[in-house]
C-alpha positions as CSV (number, residue, x, y, z in Angstrom):
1,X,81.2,79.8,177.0
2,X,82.2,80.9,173.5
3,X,84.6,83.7,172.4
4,X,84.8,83.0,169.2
5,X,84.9,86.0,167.0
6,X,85.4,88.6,170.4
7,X,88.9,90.5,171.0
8,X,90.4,90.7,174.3
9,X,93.1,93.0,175.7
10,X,95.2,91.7,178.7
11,X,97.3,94.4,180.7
12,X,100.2,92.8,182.5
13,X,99.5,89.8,180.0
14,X,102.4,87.7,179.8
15,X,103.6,86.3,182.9
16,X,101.8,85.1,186.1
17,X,97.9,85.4,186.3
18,X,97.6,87.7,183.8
19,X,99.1,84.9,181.5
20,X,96.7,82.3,183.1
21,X,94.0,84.9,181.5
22,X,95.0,85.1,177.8
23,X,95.2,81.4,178.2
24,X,92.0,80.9,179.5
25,X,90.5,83.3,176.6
26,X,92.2,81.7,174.2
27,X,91.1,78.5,175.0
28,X,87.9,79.9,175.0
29,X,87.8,81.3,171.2
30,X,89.3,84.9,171.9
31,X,92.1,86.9,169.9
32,X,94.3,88.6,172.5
33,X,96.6,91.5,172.9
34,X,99.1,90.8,175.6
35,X,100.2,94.4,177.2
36,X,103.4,93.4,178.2
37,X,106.6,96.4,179.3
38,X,109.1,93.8,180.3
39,X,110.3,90.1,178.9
40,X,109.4,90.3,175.1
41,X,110.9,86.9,174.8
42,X,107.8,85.9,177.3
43,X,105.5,87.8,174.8
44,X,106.8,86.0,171.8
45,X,106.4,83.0,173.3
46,X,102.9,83.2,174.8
47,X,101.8,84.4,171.5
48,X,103.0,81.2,169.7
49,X,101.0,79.3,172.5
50,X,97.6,80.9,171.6
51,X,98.2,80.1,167.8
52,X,98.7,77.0,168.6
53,X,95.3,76.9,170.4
54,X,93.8,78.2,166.9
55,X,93.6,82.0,167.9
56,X,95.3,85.2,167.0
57,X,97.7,87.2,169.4
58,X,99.8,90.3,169.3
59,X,102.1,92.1,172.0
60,X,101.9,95.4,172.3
61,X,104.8,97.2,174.6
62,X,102.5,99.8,176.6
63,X,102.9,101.2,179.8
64,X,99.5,101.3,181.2
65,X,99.8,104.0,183.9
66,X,100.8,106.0,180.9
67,X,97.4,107.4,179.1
68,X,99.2,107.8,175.8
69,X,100.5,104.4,175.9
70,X,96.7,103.0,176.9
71,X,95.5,104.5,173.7
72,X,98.0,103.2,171.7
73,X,97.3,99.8,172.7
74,X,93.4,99.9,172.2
75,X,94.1,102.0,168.3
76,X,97.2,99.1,167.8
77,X,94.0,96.5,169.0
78,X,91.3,98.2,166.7
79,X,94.3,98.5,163.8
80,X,94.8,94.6,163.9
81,X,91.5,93.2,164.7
82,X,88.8,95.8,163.6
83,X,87.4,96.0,166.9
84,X,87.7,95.5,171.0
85,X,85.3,93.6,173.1
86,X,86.9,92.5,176.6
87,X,89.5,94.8,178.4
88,X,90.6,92.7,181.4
89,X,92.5,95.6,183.6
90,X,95.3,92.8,185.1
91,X,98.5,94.9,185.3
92,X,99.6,95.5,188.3
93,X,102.5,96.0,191.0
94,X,103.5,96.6,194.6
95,X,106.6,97.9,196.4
96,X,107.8,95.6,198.6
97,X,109.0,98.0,200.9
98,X,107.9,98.6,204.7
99,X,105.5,101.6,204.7
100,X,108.1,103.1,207.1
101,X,110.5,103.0,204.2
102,X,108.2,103.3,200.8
103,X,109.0,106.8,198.9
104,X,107.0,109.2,197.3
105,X,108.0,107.9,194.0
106,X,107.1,104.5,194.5
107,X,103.6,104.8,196.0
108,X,103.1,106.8,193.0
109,X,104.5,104.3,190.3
110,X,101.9,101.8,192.5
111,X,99.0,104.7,192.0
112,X,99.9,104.8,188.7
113,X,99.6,101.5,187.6
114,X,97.1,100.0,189.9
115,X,95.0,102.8,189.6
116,X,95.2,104.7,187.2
117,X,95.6,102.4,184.6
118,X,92.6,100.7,185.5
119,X,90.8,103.8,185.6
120,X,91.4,105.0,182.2
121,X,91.9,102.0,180.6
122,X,88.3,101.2,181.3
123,X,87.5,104.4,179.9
124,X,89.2,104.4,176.7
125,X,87.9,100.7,175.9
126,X,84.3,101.5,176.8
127,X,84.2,104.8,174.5
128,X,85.4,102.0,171.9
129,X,82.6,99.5,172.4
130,X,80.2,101.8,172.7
131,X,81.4,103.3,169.1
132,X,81.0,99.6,168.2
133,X,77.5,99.7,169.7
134,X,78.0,97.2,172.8
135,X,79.7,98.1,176.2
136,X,82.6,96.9,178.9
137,X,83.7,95.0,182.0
138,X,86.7,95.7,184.0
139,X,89.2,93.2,186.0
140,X,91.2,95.2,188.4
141,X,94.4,94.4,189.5
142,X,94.2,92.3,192.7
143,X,97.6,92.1,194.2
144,X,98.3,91.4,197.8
145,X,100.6,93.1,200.2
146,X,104.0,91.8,200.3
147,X,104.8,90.1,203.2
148,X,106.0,92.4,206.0
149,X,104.9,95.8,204.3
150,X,102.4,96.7,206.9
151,X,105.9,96.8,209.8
């Protein structure tokens, strides 16, 4: 399969599997935006890996369970490379705590991001393709429980 041509935004892009993803798209033809909120030196170096594949990439510091920030992202997307195609919904995070000992604040932050960010960051990239006159698929974030969290 082709990409060449298409734009792709990957949340949680530039370490583990959501790295494995721009990768994979880049290898494939696409120009990527790597959502990243942590280890810009990762960023950096992940974009200099795509180029080297012959495509495009830009970091964009967003934190996804943050609306504001997903909007950002797509209009900093749309500003670069005129338009957005495939939104692959990859951030994600878990607590690593018992549920006997998890907070309030962190099963929100895990709400937030695991959730909501795929939530509305499917929204805000569909209402773009469909300005663009074609539509969207989502990735959720598939994460699985750390070991010992169900004691």
């Amino acid at each position: 399969m082709s990409l060449k041509g298409k734009v792709a935004i990957v949340t949680g892009g530039n370490t583990g599997i959501g790295k494995a993803i721009v990768l994979e798209l880049a290898k494939q033809g696409a120009n990527l935006v790597i959502d990243y909120i942590a280890h810009p030196e990762a960023t950096e170096a992940l974009e200099q890996q795509v180029a080297a594949l012959g495509d495009q990439a830009i970091g964009v510091d967003a934190d996804v369970g943050k609306v504001a920030d997903l909007e950002n992202l797509i209009d900093r997307t749309v500003g670069k490379f005129g338009r957005l195609d495939i939104m692959v919904n990859n951030a994600g995070i878990e607590t690593r705590t018992s549920v006997l000992d998890t907070l309030e604040e962190q099963y929100d932050k895990v709400l937030r991001i695991n959730l909501k960010s795929a939530f509305f960051g499917t929204q805000l990239a569909a209402r773009q393709m469909i300005k663009q006159g074609g539509l969207t698929g989502s990735l959720a974030p598939m994460r699985r429980p750390w070991r010992g969290s169900w004691n």
